[in-house]
C-alpha positions in Angstrom: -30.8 -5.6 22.3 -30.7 -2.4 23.4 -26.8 -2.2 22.8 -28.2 -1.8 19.0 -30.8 0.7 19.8 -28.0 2.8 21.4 -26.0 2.1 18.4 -28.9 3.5 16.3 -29.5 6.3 18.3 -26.4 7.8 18.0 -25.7 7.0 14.5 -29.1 9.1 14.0 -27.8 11.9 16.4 -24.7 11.8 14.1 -26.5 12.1 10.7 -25.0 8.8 10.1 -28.2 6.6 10.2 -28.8 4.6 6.6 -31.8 2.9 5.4 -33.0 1.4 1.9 -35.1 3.3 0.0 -37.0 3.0 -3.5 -37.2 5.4 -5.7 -39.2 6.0 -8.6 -36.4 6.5 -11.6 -38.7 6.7 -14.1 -39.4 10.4 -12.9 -35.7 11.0 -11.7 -32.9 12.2 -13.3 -30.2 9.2 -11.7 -26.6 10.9 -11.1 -26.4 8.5 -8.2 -25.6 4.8 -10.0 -22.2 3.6 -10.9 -24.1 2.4 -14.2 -21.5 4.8 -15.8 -22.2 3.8 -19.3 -26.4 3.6 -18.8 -26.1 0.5 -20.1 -28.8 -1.2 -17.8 -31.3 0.8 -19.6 -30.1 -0.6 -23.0 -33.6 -3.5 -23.5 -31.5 -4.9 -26.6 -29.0 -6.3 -23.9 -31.1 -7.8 -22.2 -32.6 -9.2 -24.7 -29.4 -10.5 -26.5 -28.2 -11.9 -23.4 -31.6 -13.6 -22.3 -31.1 -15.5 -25.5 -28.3 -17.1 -24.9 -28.9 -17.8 -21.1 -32.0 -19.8 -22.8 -29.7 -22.1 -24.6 -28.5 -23.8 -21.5 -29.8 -26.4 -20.1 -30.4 -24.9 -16.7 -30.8 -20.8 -16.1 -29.1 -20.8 -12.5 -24.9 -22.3 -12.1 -26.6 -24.7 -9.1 -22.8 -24.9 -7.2 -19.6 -23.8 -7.4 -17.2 -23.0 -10.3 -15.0 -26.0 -9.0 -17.8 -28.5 -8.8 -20.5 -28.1 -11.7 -21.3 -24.5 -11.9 -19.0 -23.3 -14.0 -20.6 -23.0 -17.9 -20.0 -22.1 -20.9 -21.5 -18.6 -20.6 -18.8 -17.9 -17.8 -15.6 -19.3 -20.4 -17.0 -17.5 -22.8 -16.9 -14.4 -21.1 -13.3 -15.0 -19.2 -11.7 -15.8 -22.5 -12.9 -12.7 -24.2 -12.1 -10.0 -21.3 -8.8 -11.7 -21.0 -8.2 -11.5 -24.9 -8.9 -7.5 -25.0 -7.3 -6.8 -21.8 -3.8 -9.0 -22.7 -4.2 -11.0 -19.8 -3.5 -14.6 -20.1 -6.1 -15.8 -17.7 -9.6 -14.6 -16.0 -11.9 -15.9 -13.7 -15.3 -14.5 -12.8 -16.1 -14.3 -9.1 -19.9 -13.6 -7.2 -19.0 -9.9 -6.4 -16.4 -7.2 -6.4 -16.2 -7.4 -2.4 -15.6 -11.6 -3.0 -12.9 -10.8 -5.4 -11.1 -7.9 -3.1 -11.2 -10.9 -0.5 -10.0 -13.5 -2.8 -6.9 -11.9 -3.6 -5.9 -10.4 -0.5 -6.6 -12.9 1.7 -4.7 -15.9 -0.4 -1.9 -14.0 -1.9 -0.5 -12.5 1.2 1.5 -15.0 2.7 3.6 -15.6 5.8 6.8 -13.1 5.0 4.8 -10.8 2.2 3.8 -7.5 2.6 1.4 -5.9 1.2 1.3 -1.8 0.3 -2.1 -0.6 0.0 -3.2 3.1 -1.0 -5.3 4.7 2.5 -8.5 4.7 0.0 -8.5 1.7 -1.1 -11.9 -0.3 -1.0 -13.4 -1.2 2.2 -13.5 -4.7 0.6 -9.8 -4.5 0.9 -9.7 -3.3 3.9 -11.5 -5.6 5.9 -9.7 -8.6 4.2 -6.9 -7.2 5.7 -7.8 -8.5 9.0 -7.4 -12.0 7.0 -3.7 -11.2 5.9 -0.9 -13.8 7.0 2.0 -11.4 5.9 2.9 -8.0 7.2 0.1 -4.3 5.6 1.7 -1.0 5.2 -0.6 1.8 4.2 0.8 4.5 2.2 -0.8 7.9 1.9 -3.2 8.1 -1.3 -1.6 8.1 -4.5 1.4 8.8 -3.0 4.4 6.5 -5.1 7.2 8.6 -3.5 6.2 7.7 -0.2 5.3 4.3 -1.7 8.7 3.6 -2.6 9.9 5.0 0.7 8.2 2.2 2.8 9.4 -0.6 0.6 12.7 0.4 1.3 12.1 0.8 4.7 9.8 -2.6 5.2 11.5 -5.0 2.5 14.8 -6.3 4.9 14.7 -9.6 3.4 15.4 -10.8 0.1 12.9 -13.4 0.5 9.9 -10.9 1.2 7.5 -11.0 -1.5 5.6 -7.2 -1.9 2.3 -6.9 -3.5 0.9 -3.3 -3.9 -3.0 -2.6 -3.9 -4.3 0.2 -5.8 -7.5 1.3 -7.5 -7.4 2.6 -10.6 -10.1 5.1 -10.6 -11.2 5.8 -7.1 -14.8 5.6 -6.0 -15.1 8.5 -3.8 -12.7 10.9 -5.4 -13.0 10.0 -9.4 -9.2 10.4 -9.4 -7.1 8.3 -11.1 -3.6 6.4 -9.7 -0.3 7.7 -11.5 1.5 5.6 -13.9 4.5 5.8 -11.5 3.0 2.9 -9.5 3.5 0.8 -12.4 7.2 1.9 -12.7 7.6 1.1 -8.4 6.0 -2.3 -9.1 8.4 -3.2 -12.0 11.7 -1.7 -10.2 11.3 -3.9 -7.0 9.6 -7.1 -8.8 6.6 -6.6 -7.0 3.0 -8.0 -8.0 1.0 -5.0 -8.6 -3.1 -5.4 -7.8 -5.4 -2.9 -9.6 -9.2 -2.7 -8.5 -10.8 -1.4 -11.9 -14.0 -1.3 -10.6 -14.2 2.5 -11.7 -12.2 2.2 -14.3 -13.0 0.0 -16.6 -15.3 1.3 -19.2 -14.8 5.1 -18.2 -11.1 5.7 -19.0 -8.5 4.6 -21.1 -8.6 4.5 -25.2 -10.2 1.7 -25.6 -12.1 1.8 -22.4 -10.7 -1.0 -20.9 -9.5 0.8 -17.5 -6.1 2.0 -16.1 -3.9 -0.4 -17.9 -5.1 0.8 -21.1 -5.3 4.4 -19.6 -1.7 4.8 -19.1 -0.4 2.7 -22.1 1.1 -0.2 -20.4 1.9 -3.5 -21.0 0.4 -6.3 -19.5 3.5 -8.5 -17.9 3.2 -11.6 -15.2 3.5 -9.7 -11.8 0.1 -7.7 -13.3 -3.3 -8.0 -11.3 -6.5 -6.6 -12.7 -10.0 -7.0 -10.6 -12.8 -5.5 -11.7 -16.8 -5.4 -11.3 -19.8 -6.0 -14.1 -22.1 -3.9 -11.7 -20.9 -0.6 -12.6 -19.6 0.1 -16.7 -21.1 -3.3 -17.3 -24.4 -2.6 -16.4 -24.9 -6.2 -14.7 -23.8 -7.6 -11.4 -20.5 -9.8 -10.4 -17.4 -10.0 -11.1 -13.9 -10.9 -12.5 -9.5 -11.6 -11.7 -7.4 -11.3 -15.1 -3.9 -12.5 -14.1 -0.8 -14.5 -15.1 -2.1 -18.5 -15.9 -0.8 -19.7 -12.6 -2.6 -16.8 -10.6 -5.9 -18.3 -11.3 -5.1 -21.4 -10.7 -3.5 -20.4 -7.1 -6.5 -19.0 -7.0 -8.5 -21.5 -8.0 -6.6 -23.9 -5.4 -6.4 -21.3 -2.3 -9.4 -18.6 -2.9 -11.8 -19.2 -0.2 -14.9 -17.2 -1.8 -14.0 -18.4 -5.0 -14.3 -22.5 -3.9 -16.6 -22.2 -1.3 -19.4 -19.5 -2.9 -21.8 -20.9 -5.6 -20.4 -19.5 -9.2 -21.9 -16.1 -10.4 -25.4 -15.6 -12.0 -25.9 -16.9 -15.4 -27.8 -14.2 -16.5 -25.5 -11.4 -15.4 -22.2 -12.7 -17.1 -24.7 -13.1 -20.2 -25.1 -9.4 -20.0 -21.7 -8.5 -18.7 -20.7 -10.2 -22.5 -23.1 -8.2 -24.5 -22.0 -4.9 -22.7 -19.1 -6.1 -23.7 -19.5 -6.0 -27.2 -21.4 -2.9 -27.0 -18.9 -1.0 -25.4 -16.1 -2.5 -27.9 -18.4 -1.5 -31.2 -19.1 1.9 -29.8 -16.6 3.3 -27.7 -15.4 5.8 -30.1 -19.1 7.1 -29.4 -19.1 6.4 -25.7 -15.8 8.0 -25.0 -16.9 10.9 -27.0 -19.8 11.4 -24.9 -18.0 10.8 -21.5 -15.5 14.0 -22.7 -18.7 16.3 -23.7 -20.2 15.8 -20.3 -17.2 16.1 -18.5 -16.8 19.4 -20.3 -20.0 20.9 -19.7 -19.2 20.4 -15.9 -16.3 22.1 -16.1 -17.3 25.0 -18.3 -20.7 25.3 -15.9 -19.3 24.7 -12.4 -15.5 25.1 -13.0 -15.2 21.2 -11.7 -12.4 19.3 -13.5 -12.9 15.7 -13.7 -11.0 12.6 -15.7 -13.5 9.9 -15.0 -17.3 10.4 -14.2 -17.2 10.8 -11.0 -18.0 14.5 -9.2 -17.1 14.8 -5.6 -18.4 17.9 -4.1 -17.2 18.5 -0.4 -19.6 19.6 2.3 -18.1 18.5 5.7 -21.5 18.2 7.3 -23.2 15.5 7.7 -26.8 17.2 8.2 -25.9 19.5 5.6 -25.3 17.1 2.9 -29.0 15.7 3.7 -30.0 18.5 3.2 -28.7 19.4 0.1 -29.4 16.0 -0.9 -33.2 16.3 -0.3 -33.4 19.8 -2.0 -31.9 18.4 -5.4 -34.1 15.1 -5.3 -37.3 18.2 -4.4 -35.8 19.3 -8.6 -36.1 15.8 -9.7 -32.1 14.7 -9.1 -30.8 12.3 -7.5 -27.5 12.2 -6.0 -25.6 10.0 -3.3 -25.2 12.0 -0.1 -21.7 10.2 1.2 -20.9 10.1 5.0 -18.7 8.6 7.6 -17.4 6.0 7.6 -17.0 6.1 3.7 -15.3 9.4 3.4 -13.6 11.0 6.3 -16.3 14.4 5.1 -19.5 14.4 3.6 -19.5 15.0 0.1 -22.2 15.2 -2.5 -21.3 12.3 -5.0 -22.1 13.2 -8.4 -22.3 10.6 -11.4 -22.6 11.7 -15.1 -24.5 9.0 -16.0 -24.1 8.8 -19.7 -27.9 7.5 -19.4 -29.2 10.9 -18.9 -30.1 13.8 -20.9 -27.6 16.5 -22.2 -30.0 18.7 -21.5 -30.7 17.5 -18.0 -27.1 17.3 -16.8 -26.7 21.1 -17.8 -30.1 21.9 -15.6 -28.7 20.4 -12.8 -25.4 22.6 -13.0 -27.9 25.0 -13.2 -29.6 24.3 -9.9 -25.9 23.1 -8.3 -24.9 26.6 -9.0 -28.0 27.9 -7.8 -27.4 26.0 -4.3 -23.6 27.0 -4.5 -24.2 30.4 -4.0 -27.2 30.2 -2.0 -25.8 27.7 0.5 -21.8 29.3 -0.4 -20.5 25.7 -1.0 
């Protein structure tokens, strides 16, 4: 036991120590959730989706997809994600970390090789360790040198490649280049995008990096994505080829082997859904204004909602965390092993206040100078 302690200790030495904590939202200003949208705040989904959870004959899935836990709540919602996205198939899975493992761990077979961006998930990441075939990691959004490895790696015509990217990425709110797209279709290689941060935040119908960059869906196309951040819920969901998610279905550990996801979180997942869909002129409208008064107040340029500000200290970044939660703000304070340096991660939660998002630029710039960020 005291291995741990000693663990704990110099975690704490290193500013690194992490702990759960409640706070009271209803007095905060929240630019520290990935509820990009603010849709968890919306009652009428709730309600909506409580109504229709009601209708079944039992309120919890009781097993797995594969044995009887798979209802007509979770078709219903696979069906319709699949429609607007141009996928033929979907599948809903427990979490985003299940569905990173799920695909990684069964698609990568003996003779694959799998090309994965450096900042990829941790999800991904640590699946990686369950990987049959052969991982190269290219250098983040980096499609030259992408290209440079497959050529170096693929010395077989029978190697398969798969390439992992995310489509907006959670630390850095950047977004991959279209070029991957263009690799993937040049050396017939299945291309996996984790829309976890993308879907709902960019693209012209909101739908993610696909509809981002204008391309169309084809069978060596991958999408994964989360309900627990755009969504406003929790879970979530493949969208692949037909015979994908069936291999899936077949091979996908987490997938046969985990009991099938909440009921009442698909139920909202599919009423976010619509919400999204009947107001994203609205929505995206909103996402540009507060991306614009970030820019115009703090000169930060951003293409999703998603404001990394670089410290590169880890007490510091406590610090600066603690001063802005003293003004009523609250914002994630990101450290090692997450990020290689501590930033201040910075949400514009469409759920807050115009007003409020321009006072904290206010005190931001206030700190910036003060503190010569």
């Amino acid at each position: 036991m005291d291995y741990y302690k000693k663990e704990l200790d110099a975690l704490k030495k290193s500013n690194r120590l992490r702990d759960r904590k409640i706070y009271d939202t209803t007095s905060l200003v929240d630019m520290a959730s990935n509820d990009y949208l603010g849709l968890s705040l919306k009652n009428k989904i709730f309600k909506k989706a409580s109504k229709e959870v009601l209708k079944q004959k039992s309120f919890s899935p009781r097993a797995s997809l594969l044995v009887n836990g798979y209802s007509s709540i979770h078709q219903k919602f696979e069906k319709k994600l699949s429609v607007l996205n141009g996928f033929e198939e979907g599948i809903v899975v427990g979490s985003g970390f299940l569905a990173n493992i799920s695909l990684i761990e069964s698609l990568i077979r003996k003779k694959d090789i799998l090309f994965i961006d450096e900042d990829y998930h941790a999800s991904g990441m640590l699946a990686l360790k369950l990987v049959q075939g052969e991982v190269v990691v290219f250098k983040h959004n980096d499609y030259i040198e992408l290209e440079r490895k497959i050529i170096e790696y693929k010395k077989d015509t029978t190697n398969r490649i798969i390439i992992a990217i995310e489509g907006v990425y959670s630390m850095g709110g950047d977004i991959a280049p279209k070029e991957f797209d263009k690799v993937a279709t040049k050396y017939d290689a299945i291309l996996l995008v984790d829309e976890a941060h993308s879907s709902g935040v960019i693209g012209d119908n909101l739908l993610g990096w696909f509809d981002h960059h204008n391309i169309d869906i084809k069978q060596n196309h991958i999408k994964m994505g989360t309900l627990g951040k755009a969504y406003g819920s929790y879970g979530a969901y493949i969208l692949a080829s037909s015979y994908i998610i069936s291999y899936l279905e077949n091979r996908a550990k987490p997938i046969i082997y985990s009991t099938a996801p909440s009921i009442i979180d698909i139920a909202i997942a599919i009423q976010s859904l619509k919400y999204i869909q009947k107001n994203r002129q609205k929505l995206k409208k909103k996402i540009k204004k507060y991306q614009k008064i970030v820019y115009d107040m703090l000169d930060i340029k951003t293409d999703s909602l998603i404001v990394p500000i670089v410290i590169d200290d880890n007490k510091k970044v406590l610090e600066l965390q603690k001063s802005l939660l003293d003004e009523l703000f609250l914002i994630g304070a990101i450290r090692q092993p997450t990020v290689p340096k501590a930033i201040l991660r910075v949400i514009l939660q469409l759920g807050i206040k115009n007003k409020d998002l321009k006072q904290f630029c206010i005190q931001l710039g206030k700190i910036n100078k003060a503190d010569n960020i």
